[in-house]
LOGU-659418 format. One record per atom (N, C-alpha, C, CB): x, y, z. Coordinates in nm, 2 decimals. Glycine has a CB too. Layout:
BEGIN
     px     py     pz
      X      Y      Z
...
This chain:
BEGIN
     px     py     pz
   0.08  -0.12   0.00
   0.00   0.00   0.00
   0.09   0.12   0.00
  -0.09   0.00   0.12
   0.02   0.23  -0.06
   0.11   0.39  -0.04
   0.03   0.48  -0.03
   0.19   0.45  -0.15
   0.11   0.59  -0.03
  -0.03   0.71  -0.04
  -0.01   0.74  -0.21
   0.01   0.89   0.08
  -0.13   0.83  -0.27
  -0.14   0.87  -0.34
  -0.14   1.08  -0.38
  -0.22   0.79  -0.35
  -0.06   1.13  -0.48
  -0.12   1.22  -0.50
  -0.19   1.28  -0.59
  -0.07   1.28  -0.47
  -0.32   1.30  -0.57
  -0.46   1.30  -0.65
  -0.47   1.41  -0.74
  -0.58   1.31  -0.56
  -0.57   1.48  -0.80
  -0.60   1.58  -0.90
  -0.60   1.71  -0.80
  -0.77   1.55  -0.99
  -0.64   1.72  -0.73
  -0.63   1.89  -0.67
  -0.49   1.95  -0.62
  -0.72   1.89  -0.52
  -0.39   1.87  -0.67
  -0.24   1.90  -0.66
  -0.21   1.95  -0.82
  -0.14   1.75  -0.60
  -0.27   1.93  -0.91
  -0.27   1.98  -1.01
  -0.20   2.12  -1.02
  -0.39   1.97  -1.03
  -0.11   2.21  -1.07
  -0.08   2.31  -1.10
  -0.10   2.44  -0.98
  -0.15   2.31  -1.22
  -0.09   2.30  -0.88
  -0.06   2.43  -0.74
   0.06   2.35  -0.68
  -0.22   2.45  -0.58
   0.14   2.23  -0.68
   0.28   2.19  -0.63
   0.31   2.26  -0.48
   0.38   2.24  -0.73
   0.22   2.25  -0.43
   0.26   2.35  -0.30
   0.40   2.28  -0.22
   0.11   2.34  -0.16
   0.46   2.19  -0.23
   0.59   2.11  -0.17
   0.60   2.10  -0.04
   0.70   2.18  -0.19
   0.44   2.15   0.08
   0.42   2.09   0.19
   0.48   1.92   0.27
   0.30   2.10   0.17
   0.42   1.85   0.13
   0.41   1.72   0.16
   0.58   1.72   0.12
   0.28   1.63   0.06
   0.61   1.76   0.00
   0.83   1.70  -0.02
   0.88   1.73   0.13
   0.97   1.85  -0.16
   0.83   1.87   0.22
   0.94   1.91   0.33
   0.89   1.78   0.43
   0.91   2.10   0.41
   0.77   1.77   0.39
   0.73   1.64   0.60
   0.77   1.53   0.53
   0.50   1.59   0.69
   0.79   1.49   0.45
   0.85   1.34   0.40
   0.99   1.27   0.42
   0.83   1.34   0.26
   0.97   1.21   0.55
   1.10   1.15   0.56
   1.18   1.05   0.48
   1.10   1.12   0.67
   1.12   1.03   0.40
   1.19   0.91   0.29
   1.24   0.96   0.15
   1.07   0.79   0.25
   1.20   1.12   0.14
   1.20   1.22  -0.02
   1.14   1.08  -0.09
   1.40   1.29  -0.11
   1.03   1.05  -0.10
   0.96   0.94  -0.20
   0.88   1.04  -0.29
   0.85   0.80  -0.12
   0.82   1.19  -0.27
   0.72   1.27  -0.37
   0.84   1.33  -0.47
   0.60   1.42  -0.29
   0.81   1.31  -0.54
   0.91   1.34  -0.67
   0.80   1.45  -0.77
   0.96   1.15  -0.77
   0.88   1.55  -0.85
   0.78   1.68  -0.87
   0.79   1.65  -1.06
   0.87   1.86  -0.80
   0.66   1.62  -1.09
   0.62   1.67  -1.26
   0.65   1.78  -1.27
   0.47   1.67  -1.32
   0.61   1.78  -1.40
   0.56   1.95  -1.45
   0.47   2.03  -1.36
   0.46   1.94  -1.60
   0.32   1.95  -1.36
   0.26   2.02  -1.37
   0.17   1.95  -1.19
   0.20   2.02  -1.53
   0.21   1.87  -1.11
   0.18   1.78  -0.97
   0.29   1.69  -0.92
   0.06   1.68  -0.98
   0.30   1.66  -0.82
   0.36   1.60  -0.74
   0.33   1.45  -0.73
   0.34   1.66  -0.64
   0.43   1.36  -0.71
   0.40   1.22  -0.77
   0.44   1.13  -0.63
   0.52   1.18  -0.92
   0.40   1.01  -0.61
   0.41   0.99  -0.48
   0.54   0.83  -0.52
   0.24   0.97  -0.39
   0.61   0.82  -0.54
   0.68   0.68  -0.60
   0.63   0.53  -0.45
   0.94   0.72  -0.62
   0.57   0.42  -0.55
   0.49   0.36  -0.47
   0.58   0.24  -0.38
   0.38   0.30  -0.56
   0.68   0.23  -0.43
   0.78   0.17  -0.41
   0.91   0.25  -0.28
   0.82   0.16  -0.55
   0.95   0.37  -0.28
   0.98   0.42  -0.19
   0.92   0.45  -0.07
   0.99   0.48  -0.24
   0.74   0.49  -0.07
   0.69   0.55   0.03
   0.67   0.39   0.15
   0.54   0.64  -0.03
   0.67   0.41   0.23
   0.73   0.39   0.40
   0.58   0.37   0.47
   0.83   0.57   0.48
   0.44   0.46   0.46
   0.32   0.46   0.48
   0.36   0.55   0.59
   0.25   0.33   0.49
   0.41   0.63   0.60
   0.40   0.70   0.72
   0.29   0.77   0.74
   0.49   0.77   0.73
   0.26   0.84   0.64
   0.14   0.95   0.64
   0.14   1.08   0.65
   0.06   0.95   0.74
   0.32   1.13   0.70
   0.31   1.26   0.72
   0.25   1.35   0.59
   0.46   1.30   0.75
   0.31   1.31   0.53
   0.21   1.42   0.39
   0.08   1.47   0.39
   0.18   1.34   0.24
   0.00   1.33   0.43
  -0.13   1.38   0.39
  -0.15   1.48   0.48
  -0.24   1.29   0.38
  -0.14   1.51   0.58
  -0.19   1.64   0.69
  -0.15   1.79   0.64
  -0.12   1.61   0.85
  -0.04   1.76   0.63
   0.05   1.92   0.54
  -0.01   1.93   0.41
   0.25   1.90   0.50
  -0.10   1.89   0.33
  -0.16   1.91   0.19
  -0.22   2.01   0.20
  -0.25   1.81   0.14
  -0.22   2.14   0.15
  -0.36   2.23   0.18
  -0.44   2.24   0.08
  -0.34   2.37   0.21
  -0.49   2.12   0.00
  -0.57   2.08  -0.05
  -0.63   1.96  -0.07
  -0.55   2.12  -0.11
  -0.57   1.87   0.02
  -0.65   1.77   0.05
  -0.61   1.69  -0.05
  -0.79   1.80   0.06
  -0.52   1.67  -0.16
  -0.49   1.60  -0.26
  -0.42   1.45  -0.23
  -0.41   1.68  -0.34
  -0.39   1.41  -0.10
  -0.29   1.32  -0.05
  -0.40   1.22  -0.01
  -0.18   1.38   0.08
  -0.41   1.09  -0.04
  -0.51   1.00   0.00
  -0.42   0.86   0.03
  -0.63   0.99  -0.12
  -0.47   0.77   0.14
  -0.42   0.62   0.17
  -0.43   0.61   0.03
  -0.51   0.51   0.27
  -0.41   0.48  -0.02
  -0.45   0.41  -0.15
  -0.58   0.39  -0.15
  -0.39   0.28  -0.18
  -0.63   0.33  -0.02
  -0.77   0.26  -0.02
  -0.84   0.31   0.03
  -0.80   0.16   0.02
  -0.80   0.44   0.05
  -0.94   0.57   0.10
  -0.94   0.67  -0.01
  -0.92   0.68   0.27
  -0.86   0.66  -0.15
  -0.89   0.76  -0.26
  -1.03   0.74  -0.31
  -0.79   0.74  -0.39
  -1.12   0.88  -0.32
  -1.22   0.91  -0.38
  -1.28   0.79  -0.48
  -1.18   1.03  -0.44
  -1.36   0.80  -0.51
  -1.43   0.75  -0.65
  -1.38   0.77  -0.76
  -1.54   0.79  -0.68
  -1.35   0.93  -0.77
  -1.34   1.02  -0.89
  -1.18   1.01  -0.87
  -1.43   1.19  -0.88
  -1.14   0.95  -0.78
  -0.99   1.02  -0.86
  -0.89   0.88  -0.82
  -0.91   1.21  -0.75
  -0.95   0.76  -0.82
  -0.91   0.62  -0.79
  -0.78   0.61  -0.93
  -1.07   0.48  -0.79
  -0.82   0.67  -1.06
  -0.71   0.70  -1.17
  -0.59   0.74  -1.13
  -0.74   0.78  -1.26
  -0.60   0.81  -0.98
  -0.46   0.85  -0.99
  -0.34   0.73  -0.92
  -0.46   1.00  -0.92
  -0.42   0.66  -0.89
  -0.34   0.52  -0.81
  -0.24   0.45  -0.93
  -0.48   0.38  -0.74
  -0.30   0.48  -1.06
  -0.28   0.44  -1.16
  -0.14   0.62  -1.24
  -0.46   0.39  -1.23
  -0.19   0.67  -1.23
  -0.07   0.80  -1.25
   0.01   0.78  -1.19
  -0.09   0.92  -1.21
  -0.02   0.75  -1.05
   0.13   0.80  -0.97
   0.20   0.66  -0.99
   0.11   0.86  -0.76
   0.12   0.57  -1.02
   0.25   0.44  -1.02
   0.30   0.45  -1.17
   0.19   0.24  -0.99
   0.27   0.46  -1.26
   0.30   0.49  -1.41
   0.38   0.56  -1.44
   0.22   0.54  -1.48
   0.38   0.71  -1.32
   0.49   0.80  -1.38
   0.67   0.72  -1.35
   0.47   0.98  -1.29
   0.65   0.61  -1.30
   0.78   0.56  -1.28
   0.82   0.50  -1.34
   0.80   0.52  -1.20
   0.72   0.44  -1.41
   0.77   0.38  -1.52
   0.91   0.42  -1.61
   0.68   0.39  -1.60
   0.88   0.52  -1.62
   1.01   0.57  -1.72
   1.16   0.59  -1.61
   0.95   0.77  -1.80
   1.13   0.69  -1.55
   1.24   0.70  -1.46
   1.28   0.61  -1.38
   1.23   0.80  -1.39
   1.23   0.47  -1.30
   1.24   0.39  -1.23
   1.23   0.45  -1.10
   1.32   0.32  -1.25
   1.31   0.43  -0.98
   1.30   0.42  -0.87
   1.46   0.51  -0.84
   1.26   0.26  -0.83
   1.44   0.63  -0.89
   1.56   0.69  -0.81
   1.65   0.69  -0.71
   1.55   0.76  -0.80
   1.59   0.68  -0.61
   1.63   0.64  -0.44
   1.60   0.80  -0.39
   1.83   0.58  -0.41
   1.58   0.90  -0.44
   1.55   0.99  -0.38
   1.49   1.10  -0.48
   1.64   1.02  -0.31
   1.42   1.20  -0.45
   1.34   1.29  -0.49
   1.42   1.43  -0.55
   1.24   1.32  -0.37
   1.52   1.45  -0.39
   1.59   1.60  -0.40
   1.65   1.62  -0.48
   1.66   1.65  -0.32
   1.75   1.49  -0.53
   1.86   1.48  -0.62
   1.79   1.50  -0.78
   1.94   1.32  -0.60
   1.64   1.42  -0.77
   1.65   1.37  -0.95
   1.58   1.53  -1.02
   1.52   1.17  -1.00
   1.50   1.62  -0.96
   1.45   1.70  -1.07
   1.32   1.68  -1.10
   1.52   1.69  -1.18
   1.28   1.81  -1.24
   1.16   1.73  -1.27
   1.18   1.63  -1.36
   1.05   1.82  -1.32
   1.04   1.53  -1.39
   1.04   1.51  -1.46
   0.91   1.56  -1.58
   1.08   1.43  -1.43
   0.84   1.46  -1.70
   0.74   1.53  -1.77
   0.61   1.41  -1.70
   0.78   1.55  -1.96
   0.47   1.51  -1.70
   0.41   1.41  -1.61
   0.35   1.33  -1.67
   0.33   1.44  -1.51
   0.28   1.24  -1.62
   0.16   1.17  -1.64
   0.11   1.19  -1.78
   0.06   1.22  -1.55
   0.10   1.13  -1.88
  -0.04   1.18  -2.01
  -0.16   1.25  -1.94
  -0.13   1.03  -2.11
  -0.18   1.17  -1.89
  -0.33   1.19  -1.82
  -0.36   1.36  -1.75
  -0.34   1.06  -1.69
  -0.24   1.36  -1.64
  -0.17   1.50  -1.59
  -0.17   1.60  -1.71
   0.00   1.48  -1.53
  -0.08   1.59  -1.84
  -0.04   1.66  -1.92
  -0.13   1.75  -2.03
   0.04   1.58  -1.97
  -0.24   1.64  -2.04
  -0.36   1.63  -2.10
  -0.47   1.76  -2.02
  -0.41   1.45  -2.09
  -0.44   1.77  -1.93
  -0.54   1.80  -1.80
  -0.58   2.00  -1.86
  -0.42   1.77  -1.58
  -0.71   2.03  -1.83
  -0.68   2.19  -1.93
  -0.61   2.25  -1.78
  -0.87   2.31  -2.00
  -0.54   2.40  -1.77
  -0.49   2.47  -1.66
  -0.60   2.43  -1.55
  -0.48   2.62  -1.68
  -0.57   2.42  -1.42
  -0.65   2.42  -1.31
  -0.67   2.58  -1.26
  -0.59   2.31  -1.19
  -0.80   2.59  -1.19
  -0.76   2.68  -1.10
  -0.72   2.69  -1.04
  -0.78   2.73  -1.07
  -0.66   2.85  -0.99
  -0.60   2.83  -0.80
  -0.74   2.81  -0.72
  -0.50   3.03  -0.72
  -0.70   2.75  -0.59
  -0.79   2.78  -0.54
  -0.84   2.93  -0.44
  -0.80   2.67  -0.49
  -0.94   2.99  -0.42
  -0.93   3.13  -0.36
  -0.96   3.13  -0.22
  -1.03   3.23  -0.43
């Protein structure tokens, strides 16, 4: 099991969740924050520091956004399993992410 990060991280990257993460496992897209499923530890610290609520268990994600369980493991595909977040950069995200029209901020 991991956590996930969902659609309302979308084109706001706030980096709450990268500072509380003691394992650096959220690794940064373009355009959201990615959770690598293989790194994360289950700690949880992330999801509380989200200020948008985008951080979910695996098996408490939404209805509507259960696709991203499927994003955040995909985006690794390419890059594999770095061993850490701080070092590797961005990368390009998700189709699905990429595809996505601008979000709003929220007000």
């Amino acid at each position: 099991m991991t956590y996930v990060v969902s659609q309302p991280c979308v084109d706001l990257k706030d980096r709450a969740c990268v500072d509380e993460c003691p394992v650096d496992c959220i690794y940064e897209g373009e355009r959201m924050l990615y959770v690598h499923p293989d790194e994360c530890v289950d700690c949880g610290a992330c999801e509380p520091v989200c200020p948008v609520e985008a951080i979910y268990y695996e098996d408490d994600l939404p209805g509507d956004q259960k696709v991203y369980l499927e994003v955040n493991t995909t985006f690794f595909d390419t890059i594999g399993s770095p061993g850490g977040a701080a070092r590797f950069g961005t990368a390009p995200d998700h189709p699905l992410v990429a595809a996505l029209p601008p979000q709003e901020a929220a007000s």
